[in-house]
Residue, then its C-alpha position, 0 to 999 in steps of 0.5 A: x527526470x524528475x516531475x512536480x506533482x502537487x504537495x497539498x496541505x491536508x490540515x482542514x482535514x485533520x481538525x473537526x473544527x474546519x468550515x465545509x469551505x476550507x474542507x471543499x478547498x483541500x477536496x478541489x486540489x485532491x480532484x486535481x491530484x487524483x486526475x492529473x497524476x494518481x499520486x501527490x505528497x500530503x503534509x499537515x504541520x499540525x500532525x506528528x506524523x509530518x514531524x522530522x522526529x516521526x521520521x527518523x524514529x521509524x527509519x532507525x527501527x526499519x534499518x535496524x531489523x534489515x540490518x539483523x545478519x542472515x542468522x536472526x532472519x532465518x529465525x523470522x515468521x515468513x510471510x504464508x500464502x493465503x492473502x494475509x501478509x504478516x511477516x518477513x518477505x525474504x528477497x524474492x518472496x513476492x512479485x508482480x511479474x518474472x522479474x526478480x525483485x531485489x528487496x527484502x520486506x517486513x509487514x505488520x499490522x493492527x495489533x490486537x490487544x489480550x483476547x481481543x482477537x478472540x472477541x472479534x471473532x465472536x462478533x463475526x460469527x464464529x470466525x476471523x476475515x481472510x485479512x485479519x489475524x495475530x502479527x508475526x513478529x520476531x522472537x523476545x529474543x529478538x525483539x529485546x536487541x532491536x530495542x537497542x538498550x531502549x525501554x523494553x519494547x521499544x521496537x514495537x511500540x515505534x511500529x505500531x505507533x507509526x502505523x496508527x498515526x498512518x490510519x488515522x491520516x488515511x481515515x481523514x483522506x476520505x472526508x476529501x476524497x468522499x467530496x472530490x468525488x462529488x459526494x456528501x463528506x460521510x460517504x466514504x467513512x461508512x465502508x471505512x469502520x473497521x479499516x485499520x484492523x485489515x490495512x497493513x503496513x509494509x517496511x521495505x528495505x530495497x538493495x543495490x542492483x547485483x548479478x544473481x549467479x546460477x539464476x536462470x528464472x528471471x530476465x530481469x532484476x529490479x527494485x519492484x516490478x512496473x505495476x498499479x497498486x490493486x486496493x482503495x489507498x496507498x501512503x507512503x513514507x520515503x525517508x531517503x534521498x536515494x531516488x528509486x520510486x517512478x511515476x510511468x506518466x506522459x510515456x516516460x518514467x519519472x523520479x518521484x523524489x522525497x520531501x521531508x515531512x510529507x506521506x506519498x498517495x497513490x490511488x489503487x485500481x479499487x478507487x479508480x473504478x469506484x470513479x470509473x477511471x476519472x481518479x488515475x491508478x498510476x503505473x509506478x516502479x522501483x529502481x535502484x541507482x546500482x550504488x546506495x539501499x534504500x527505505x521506505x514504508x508503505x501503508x495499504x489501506x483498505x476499505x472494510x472487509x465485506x464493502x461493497x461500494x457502489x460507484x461514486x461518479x456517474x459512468x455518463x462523466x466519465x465514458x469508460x475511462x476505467x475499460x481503457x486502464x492497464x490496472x493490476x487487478x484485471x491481470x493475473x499476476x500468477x508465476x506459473x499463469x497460463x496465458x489467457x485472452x486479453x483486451x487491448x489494455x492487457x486485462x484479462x477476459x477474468x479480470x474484467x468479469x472481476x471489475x464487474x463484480x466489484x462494481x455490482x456487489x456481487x463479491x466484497x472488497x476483501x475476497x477480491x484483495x486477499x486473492x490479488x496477494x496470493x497470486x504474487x506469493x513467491x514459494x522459495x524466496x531467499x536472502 
């Protein structure tokens, strides 16, 4: 069954000319989205990412590099373990549980200029954070037959003209988030200055339920694991009408169906406790209909590495909402994890002590992140 969560039109957001009275509009319905369901469509008709063209324009290129035979993939950069995810996820690669997930994926990000990696570098001492570095892209060779007889470089260009359009949407949410929290509008975008060098995209390309001969590690088979998503935002672009993203809500699963021209929000575990529970980490999964693949693309956006963000909602207001939530992050989503003591909403006694942290600066946003992506690596993914 499917549910009507709200779509909301962000446009007030997007034009530097807005009155404070139609921004405070845009933030009253984001207050409502975040604390009702966690997740809601945004649409702006103002901004190309909202246009059919823009669409298509990415789901052509994503299809086009899923549909590469097992042959050009085996020449892909895989994705490592260590917290960067740059690269091809082979089926299997990661996971949040001992489910294994039937999807392939492909992740990407900023993408440096000429030597400007370097420079980066040298602004920050002598060295790069644990999120940024180079994107791992498929050889010339590749890249060549993705253009598809296209201008050279089409490919990528396609990729990362997408993933900027994301940011800059992603960087405008934050005026209303910032305000829906009860803060001044600026609040947010100060810990936000270097976003979309360590923000990622993720192209997903999930398939049909199949019986796994010879598989004996995994009870179960889904399109990705029931889990909150750990970071500050999540934007996704859901381009099929296949139905597989739910929404865990009111004790029952729901369809979370596309609309055209809108983005997918989902509030992470890291914004829920910045609110102390009051805006929801919606538990969410993907499932497959057992006939037809499907495609999405979804765009983690994170804070500045080093932020360190104090609460944005007095705790009095919301009376430990955020003890009582079943978030990812306070679990330790290890494959080979031993069992540790729990409370009774599944965290770990460590993840809880990591909630604190987070919450009193005493470790950084991005030392968090890049620890939660190593604990879902999956050594020995496969096609």
């Amino acid at each position: 069954m499917a549910i009507n969560i709200p779509k909301i039109d962000i446009s007030p957001l997007l034009d530097s000319h807005s009155s404070a009275q139609d921004k405070q509009r845009v933030a009253t319905d984001l207050l409502d989205a975040f604390t009702r369901y966690g997740v809601f469509y945004i649409t702006s008709p103002s901004h190309p990412l909202f246009q059919t063209a823009s669409s298509e324009a990415i789901l052509d290129a994503t299809k086009s590099l899923f549909a590469l035979d097992n042959a050009h993939k085996d020449t892909f950069p895989l994705i490592q373990p260590g917290g960067f995810t740059r690269g091809y996820v082979p089926i299997g690669g990661e996971s949040g549980s001992k489910t294994r997930e039937l999807k392939e994926g492909f992740s990407y990000g900023y993408e440096w200029g000429p030597g400007a990696l370097d420079q980066q570098k040298a602004r920050q001492g002598g060295r790069l954070n644990g999120l940024q570095g180079p994107n791992a892209w498929p050889s010339e060779e590749v890249l060549r037959e993705l253009d598809n007889n296209k201008t050279p470089g089409a490919f990528k260009e396609a990729l990362n003209g997408f993933y900027n359009h994301v940011c800059d949407v992603a960087s405008a949410l934050l005026t209303g988030i910032s305000l829906a929290a009860g803060q001044p509008e600026s609040t947010l975008a100060q810990y936000c200055g270097q976003s979309n060098t360590i923000s990622f995209m993720r192209l997903f390309h999930y398939f049909p339920y199949v019986s796994t001969p010879g598989d004996t590690q995994h009870s179960a088979t889904i399109g990705s694991s029931a889990h909150t998503d750990w970071g500050f935002l999540t934007l996704i672009l859901s381009p099929c009408k296949t139905v597989g993203l739910q929404l865990y809500y009111e004790g029952e699963w729901h369809d979370v169906p596309s609309v055209d021209n809108t983005l997918i929000v989902n509030g992470g575990d890291f914004l829920s406790l910045l609110t102390g529970g009051k805006f929801i980490s919606p538990l969410h999964r993907v499932v497959s209909n057992g006939e037809q693949e499907r495609y999405s693309m979804c765009c983690f956006y994170y804070p500045d590495y080093d932020a360190r963000i104090p609460r944005l909602v007095p705790e009095s207001e919301t009376r430990g909402q955020a003890a009582k939530a079943s978030y990812s992050l306070l679990r330790d989503q290890r494959d080979s994890a031993s069992p540790s003591p729990s409370s009774p909403s599944g965290a770990t006694a460590d993840g809880q002590e990591l909630a604190r942290k987070l919450l009193s600066g005493e470790i950084n946003f991005g030392d968090y992140i890049v620890d939660k992506w190593t604990q879902v690596y999956r050594k020995g993914g496969s096609y």
